[in-house]
C-alpha positions as CSV (number, residue, x, y, z in Angstrom):
1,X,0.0,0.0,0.0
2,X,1.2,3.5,-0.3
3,X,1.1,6.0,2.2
4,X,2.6,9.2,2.8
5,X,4.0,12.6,0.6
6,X,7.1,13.1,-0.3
7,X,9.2,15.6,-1.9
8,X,11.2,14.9,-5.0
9,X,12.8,16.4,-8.3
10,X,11.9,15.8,-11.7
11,X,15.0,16.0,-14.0
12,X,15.9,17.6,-17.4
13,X,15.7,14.3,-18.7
14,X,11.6,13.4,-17.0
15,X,13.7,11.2,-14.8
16,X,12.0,10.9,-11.2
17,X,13.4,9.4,-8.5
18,X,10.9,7.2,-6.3
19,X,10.9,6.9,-2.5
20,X,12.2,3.7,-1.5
21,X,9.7,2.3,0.5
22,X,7.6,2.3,-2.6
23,X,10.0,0.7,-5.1
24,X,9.6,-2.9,-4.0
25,X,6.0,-2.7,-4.8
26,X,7.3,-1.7,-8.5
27,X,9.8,-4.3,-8.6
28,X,7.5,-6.5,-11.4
29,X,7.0,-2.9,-13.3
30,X,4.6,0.2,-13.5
31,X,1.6,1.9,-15.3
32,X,1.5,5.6,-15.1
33,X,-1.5,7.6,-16.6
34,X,-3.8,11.4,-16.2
35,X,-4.9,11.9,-13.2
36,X,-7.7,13.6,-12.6
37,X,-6.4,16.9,-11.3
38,X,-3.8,17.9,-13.7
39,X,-1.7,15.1,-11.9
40,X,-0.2,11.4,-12.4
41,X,-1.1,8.4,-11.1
42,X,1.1,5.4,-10.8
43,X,-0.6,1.9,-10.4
44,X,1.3,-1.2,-9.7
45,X,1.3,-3.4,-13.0
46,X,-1.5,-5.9,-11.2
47,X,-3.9,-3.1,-10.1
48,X,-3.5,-1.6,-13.9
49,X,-4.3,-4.8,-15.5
50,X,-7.3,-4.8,-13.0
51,X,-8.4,-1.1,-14.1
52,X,-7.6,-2.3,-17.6
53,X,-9.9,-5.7,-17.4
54,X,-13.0,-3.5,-15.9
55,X,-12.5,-0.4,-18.6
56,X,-12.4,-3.0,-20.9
57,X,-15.5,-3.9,-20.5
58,X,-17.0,-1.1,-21.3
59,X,-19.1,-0.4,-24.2
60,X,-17.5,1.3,-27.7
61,X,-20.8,2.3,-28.8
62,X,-21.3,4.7,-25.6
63,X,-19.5,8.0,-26.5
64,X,-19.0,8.2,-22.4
65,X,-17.2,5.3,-22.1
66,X,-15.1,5.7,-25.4
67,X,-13.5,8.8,-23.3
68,X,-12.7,7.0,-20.3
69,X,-11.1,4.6,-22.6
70,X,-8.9,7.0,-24.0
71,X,-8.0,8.6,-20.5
72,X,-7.2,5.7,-19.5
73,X,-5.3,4.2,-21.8
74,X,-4.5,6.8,-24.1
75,X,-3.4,9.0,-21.3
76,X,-1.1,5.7,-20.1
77,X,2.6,4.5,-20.5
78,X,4.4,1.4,-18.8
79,X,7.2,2.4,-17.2
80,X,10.1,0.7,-14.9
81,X,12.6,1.5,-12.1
82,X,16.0,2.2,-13.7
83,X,19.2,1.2,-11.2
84,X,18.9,4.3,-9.1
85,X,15.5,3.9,-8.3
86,X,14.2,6.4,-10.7
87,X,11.3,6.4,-13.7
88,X,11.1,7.9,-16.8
89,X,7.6,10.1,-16.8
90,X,7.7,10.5,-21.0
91,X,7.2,14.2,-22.2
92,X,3.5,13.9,-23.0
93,X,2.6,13.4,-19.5
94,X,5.0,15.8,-18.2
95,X,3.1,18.3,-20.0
96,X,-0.5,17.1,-18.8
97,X,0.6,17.4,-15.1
98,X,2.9,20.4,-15.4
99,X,6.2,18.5,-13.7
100,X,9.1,20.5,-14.3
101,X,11.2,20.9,-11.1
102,X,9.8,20.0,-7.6
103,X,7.2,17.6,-7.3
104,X,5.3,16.1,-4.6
105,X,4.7,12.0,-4.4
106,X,1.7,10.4,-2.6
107,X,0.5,7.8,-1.3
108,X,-3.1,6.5,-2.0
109,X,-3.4,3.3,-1.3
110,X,-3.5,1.0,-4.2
111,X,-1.9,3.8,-6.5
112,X,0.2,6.7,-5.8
113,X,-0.1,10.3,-7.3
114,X,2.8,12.8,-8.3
115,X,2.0,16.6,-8.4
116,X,3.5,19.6,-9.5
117,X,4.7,20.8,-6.3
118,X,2.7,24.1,-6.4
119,X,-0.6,22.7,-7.1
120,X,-0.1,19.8,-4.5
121,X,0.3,22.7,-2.4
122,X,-3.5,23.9,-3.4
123,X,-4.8,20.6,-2.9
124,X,-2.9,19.8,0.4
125,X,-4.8,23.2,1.4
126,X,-8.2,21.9,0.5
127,X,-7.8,18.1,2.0
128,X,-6.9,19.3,4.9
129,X,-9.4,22.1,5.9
130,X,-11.4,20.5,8.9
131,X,-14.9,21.6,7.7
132,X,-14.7,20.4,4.7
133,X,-13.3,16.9,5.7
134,X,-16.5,16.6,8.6
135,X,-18.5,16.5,5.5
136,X,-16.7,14.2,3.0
137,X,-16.3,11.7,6.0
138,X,-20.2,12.1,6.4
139,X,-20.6,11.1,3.0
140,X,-18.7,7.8,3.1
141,X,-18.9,5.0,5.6
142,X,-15.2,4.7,7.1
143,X,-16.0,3.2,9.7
144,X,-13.3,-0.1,11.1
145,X,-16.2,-2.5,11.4
């Protein structure tokens, strides 16, 4: 699982380095694709092939589901940990999250995310503000049994 946020730079060349206690998870390879905020999100090769198998299902006659298909897998590339624990984000995904420079990684559970570090900074403001967490825990059933 990953947990946590961490901060790391994005080189000249898209290279970014990963925090080590989530490169054994990546060990048997990686899926990175859009996320939904202007950010990435990096799925362990089993969870993709889950997301894959369930979008695959989906109907090509349903304009709706054609465009999650592309986000999906249009919007995805495979990529793997080089020797110094780093992966290569390629350019057009770079673009779509706006990485160039600091970057923030998190955790989020089965996935993780990576930011531009100014925008993380927006988000981190709004998933954090008390009131509005009392009602977004409202909503779901978090409960530990």
């Amino acid at each position: 699982m990953f947990l946590g946020q961490f901060q790391h730079t994005i080189d000249a060349k898209g290279r970014l380095t990963i925090p080590v206690r989530f490169r054994a998870f990546l060990a048997t390879g990686a899926f990175i694709t859009q996320g939904f905020e202007r950010n990435l999100m990096v799925y362990t090769t089993e969870s993709f092939q889950r997301l894959a198998s369930r979008a695959s299902t989906l109907s090509t006659t349903d304009p709706e589901a054609r465009a999650v298909r592309r986000v999906i897998f249009g919007g995805a590339s495979e990529v793997g940990l080089d020797s110094a624990g780093r992966i290569l984000i390629p350019p057009f995904l770079r673009d779509y999250a706006g990485l160039d420079g600091e970057t923030a990684i998190v955790g989020a559970g089965e996935y993780f995310e990576i930011w531009n570090a100014q925008d993380w900074e927006r988000e981190l403001a709004a998933v954090t503000d008390p009131d509005a967490n009392a009602r977004r825990f409202t909503a779901f059933d978090l409960s530990a049994g």
